[in-house]
N, C-alpha and C positions, 0 to 999 in steps of 0.2 A: 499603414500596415496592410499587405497583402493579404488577401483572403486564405484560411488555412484548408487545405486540398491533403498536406501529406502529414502521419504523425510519425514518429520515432518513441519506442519506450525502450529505456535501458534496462535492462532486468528482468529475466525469464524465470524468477522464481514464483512463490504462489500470487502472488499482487501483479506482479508486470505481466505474464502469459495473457491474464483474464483481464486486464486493462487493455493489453492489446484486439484480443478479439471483441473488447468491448467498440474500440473507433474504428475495426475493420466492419463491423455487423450495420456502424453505423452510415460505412460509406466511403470512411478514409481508405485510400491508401496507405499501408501499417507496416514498417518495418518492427522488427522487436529482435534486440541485441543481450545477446551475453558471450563472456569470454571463454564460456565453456558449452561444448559440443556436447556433451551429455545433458546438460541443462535446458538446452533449445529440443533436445531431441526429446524429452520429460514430456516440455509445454506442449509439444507437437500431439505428443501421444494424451495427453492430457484434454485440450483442446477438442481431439477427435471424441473423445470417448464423450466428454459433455455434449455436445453441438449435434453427435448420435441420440443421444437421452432427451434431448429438446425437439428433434426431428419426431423421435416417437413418442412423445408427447405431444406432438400437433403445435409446441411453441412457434416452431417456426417450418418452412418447407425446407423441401434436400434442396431445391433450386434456390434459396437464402443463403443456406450453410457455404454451399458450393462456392456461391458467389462471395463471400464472408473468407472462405480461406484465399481465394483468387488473388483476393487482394491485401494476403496480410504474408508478410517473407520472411524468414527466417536467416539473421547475419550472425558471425562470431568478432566483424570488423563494426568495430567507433566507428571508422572513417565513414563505411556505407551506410550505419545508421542515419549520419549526421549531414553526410550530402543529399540534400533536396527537402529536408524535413523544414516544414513549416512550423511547427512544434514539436518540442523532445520530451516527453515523461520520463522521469529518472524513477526507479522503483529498485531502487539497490539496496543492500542490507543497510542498518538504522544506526550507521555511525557517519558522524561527522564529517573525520579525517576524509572516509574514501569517498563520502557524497563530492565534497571540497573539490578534490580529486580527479572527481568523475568531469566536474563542470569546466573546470577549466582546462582538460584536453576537449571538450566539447567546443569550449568558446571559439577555442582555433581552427575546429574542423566545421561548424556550423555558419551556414550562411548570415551574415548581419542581421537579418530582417526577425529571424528565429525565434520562437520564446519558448523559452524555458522555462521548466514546472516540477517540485519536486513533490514527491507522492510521498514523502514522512510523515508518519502519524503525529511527530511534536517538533521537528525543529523548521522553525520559523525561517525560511526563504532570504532573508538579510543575514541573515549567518552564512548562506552559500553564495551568494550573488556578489561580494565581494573581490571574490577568485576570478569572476568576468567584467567584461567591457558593457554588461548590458543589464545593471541592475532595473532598468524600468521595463524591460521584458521579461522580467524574473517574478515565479507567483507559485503560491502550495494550491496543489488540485489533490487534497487527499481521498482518496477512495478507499470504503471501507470492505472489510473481509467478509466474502466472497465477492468482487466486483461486480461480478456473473450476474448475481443475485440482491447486492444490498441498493437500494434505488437511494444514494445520498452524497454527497461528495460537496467536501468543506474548502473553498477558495478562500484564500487569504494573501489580502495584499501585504505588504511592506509602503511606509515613508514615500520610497523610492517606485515603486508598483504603478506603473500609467495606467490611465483610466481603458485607453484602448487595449491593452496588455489584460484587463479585467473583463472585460467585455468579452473578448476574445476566446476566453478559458469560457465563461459562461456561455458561450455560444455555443461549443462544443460539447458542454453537458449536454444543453437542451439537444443538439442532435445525435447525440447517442444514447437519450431516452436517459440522462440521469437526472434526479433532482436536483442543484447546486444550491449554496448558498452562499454568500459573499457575507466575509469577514472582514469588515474594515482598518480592524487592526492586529497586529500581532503580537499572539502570548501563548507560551509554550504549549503543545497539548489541543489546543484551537480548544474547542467548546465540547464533544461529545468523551473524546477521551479524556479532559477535564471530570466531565462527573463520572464515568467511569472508573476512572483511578482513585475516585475518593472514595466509591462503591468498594473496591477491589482492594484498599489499603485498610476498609474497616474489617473485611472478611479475611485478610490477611492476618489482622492483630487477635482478631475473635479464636483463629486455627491457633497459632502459634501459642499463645496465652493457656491452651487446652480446654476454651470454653467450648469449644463446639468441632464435630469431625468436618472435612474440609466437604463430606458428601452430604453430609448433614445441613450444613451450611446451605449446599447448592440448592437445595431440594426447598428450603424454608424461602429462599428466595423465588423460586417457580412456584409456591403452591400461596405464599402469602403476598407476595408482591408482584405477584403475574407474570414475571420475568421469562420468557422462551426458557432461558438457559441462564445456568447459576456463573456466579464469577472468577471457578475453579473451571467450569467445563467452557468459558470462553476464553481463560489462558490458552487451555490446550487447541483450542481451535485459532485462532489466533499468533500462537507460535509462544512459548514461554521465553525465548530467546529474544525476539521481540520487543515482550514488555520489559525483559532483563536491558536491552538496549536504551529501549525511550528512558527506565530508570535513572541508567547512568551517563548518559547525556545530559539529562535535570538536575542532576547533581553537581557534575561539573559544572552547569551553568548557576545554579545559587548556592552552592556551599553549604545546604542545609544537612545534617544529617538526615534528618525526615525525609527528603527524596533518595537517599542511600538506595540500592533494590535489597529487597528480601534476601533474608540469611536461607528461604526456603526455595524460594529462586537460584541460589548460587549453588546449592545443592544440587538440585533440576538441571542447572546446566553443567553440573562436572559429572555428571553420570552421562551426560547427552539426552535426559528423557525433556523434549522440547517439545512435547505435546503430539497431536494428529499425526503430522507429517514424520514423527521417527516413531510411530507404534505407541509411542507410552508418553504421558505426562505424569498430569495429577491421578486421568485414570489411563487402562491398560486397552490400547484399539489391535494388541495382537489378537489375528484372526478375524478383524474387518476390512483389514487393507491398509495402506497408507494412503490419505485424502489429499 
């Protein structure tokens, strides 16, 4: 396996932008692709405005920053992503079908040697790697929200998963300054959103139930369980859409009603209010901006 020199991330919404400038800062050359011209033009702007805020905070110099966008490009073409990329990060919205999709028009544009990585917070890399010719090149590099900022990122192999294909991924945390940690085996959710959701299903039952207000909730968790942030104000950070998706994915894959999503979820997203990024979730961010 060649040494990995270029990345490709598919997906320029809030996860793939800031994964991208995460392997440009670290050295790669960074393609980052979406189908849409409004959406690359978002992360652009996005992008600048952090990497400005980090300048003047002395995180890093203008002559980093500089050198950080130099090397990171912005395509609305698969094809350019995928020619010359030594590694592709997939960070597309949290369904299935288009992940699927995604990978195997990749497989055909993507050099042999290539590995593949998908950035889903739950579904397990053997569910996609089927669609291609290269299931031992195939591995979850989940980065969690804000990339920018959260130092942890969950690898998980597959059966099927080469050792070198492991290594590989883990190579490339370690040079882009994340922490990894290799999962040996695969099961829905990996390990942090695991306890997370079992966190977020009891505070779900508590609201719904009318034991407790959903801010009330948040607030008993940050002041009695140390938590930064409760697990109403990490939906909306996080995307309620999101966690509506990983739900019904889990569903589909065990048939439990118990993984069903929330009836309060399904509300949330037939208004549209999907947390930070549309202004309003569980709380109201009109007149903070959209993050």
């Amino acid at each position: 396996m060649s040494e990995i020199k270029n990345i490709s991330v598919i997906g320029a919404g809030q996860m793939g932008h800031q994964i991208a400038m995460l392997c440009a800062l670290g050295g790669y050359e960074t393609v980052i692709q979406d189908l849409q011209d409004e959406a690359l033009a978002k992360a652009k702007e996005k992008l600048e405005a952090i990497m400005a805020r980090w300048v003047q905070k002395g995180k890093i110099s203008e002559e980093e920053a500089a050198k950080a966008f130099h090397r990171l490009r912005f395509t609305a073409s698969l094809e350019e992503a995928a020619a010359g990329a030594d590694l592709i990060i997939e960070a597309v919205v949290e369904k299935i079908e288009i992940k699927r999709d995604v990978f195997s028009k990749l497989d055909k544009l993507a050099s042999p040697h290539a590995i593949f990585a998908t950035n889903s917070s739950t579904i397990v890399n053997s569910l996609l790697a089927d669609v291609t010719d290269r299931p031992d090149k195939f591995i979850n590099m989940h980065f969690f929200f804000p990339p920018l900022v959260m130092d942890c990122v969950e690898v998980v192999k597959s059966q099927k998963t080469s050792e070198e294909t492991s290594q590989a991924a883990m190579d490339v945390c370690r040079r882009i300054n994340r922490t990894a940690f290799l999962l040996h085996k695969e099961v829905s959710g990996f390990v942090a959103n695991r306890i997370l959701g079992a966190l977020q299903k009891e505070a779900v039952y508590l609201y719904e139930q009318g034991i407790a207000d959903f801010k009330d909730i948040d607030s008993i968790c940050r002041k009695a369980l140390g938590h930064p942030i409760g697990p109403f104000e990490l939906m909306d950070l996080s995307g309620i859409d999101v966690g509506y998706f990983v739900m019904e994915q889990r569903y589909k894959e065990t048939g439990n009603p118990e993984d069903k999503p929330y009836s309060c979820l399904e509300e949330k997203m037939k208004k549209g209010e999907l947390g930070r990024k549309t202004g309003k979730g569980w709380y109201d961010y009109e007149g903070q901006g959209v993050k």
